[in-house]
GULUMTI-111172 format. One record per residue: x, y, z of N, C-alpha, C, O in turn. Coordinates in steps of 0.1 Angstrom, whole numbers, always signed. Layout:
N
<<X; Y; Z>; <X; Y; Z>; <X; Y; Z>; <X; Y; Z>>
...
END
This chain:
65
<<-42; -31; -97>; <-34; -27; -86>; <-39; -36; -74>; <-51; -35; -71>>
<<-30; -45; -66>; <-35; -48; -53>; <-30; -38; -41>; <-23; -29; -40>>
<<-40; -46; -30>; <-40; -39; -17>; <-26; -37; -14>; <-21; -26; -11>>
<<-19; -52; -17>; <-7; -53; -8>; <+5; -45; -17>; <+16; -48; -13>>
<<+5; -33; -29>; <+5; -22; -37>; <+3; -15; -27>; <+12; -13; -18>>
<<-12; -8; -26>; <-19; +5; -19>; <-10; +10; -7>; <-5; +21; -4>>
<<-9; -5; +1>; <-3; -1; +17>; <+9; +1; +17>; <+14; +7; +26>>
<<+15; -5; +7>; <+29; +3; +4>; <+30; +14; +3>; <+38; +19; +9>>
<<+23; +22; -5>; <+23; +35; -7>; <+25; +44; +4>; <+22; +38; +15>>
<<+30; +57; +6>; <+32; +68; +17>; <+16; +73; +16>; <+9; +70; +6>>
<<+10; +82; +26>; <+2; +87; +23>; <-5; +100; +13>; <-16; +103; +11>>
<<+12; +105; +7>; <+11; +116; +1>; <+10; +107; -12>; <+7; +113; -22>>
<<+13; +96; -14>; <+15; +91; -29>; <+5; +88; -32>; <+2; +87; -44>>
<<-6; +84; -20>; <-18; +79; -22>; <-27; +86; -27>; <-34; +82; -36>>
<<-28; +99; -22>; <-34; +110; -22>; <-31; +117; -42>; <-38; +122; -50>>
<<-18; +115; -42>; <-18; +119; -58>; <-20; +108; -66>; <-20; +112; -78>>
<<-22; +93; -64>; <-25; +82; -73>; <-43; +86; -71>; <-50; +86; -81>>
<<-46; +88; -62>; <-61; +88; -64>; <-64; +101; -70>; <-75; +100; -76>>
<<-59; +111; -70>; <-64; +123; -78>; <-64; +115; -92>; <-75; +112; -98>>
<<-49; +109; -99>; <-53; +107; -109>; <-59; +99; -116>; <-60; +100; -129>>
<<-62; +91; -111>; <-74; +79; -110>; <-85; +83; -112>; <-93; +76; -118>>
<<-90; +95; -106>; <-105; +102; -107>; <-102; +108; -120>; <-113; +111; -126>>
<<-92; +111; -127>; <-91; +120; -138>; <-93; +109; -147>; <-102; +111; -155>>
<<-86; +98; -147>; <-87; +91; -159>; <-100; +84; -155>; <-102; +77; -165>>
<<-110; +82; -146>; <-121; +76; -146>; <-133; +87; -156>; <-143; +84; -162>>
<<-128; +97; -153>; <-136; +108; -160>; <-137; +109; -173>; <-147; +109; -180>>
<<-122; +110; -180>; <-117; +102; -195>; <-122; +95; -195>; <-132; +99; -200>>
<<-126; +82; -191>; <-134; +69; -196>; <-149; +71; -197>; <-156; +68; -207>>
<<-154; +77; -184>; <-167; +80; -189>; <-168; +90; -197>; <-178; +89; -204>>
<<-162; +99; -200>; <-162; +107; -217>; <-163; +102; -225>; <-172; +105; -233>>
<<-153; +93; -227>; <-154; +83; -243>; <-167; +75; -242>; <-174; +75; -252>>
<<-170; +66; -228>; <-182; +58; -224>; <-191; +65; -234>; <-195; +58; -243>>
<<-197; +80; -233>; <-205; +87; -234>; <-205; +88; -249>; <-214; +81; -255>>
<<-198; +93; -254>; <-191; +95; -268>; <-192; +82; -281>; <-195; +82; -294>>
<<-189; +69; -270>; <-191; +59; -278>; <-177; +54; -285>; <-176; +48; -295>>
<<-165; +59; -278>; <-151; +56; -281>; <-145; +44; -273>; <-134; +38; -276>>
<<-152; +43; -264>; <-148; +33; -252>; <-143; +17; -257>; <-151; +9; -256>>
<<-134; +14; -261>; <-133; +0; -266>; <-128; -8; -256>; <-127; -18; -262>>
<<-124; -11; -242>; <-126; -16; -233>; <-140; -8; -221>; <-137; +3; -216>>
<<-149; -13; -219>; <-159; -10; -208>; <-150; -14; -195>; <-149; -5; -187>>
<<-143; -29; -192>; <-139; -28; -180>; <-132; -25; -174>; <-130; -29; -163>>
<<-123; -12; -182>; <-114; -1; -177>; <-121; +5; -165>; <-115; +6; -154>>
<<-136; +11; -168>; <-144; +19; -157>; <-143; +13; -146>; <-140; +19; -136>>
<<-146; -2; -148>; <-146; -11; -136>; <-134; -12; -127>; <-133; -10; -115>>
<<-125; -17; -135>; <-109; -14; -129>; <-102; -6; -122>; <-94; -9; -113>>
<<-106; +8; -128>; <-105; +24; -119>; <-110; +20; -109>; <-103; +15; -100>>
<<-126; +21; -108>; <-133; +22; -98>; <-126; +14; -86>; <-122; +21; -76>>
<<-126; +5; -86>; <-124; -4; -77>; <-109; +0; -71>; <-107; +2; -59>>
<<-96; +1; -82>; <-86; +11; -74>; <-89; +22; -63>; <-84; +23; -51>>
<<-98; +31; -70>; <-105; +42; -62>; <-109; +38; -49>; <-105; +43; -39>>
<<-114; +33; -51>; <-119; +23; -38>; <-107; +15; -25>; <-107; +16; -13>>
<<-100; +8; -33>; <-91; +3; -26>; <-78; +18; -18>; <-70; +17; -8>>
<<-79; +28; -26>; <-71; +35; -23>; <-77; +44; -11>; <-70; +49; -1>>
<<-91; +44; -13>; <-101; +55; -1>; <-99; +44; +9>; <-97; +48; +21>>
<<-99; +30; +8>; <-102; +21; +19>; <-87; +25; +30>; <-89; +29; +41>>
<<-76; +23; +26>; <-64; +28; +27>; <-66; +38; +38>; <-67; +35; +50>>
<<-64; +53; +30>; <-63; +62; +39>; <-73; +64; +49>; <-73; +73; +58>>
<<-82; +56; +46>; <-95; +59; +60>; <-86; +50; +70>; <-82; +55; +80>>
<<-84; +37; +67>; <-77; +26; +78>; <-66; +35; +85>; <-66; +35; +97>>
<<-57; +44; +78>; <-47; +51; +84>; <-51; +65; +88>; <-42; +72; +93>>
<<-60; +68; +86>; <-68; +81; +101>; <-76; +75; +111>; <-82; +82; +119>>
<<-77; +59; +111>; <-83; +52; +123>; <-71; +52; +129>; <-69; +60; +139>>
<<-65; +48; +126>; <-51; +42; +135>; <-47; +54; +138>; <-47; +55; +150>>
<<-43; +65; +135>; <-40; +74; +143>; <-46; +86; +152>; <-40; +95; +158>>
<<-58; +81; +152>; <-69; +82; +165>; <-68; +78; +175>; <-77; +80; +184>>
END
């Protein structure tokens, strides 16, 4: 996913892409754990979504300060 993705988003869409993003990062570290994991850089990929998505709505409760 890029940025220029994220800031398109509304804020309410944001808010439900990152819920499920934490869900499936949790799936991954399950299987991680388990030893089912056949891509590792899935974790990586989430994460970093996750990230870009929190970067997001923090930038848009500055701006409306």
């Amino acid at each position: 996913m890029k940025i220029s993705e994220v800031r398109d988003m509304s804020t309410s869409e944001l808010n439900e892409k990152l819920y499920s993003l934490k869900e499936q990062l949790f799936e991954l570290r399950r299987k991680k754990a388990v030893g089912a994991l056949e891509r590792g850089e899935d974790v990586i990929t989430v994460r970093k979504d996750i990230a870009r998505i929190n970067m997001v709505i923090r930038e848009r409760e500055l701006q409306n300060k």
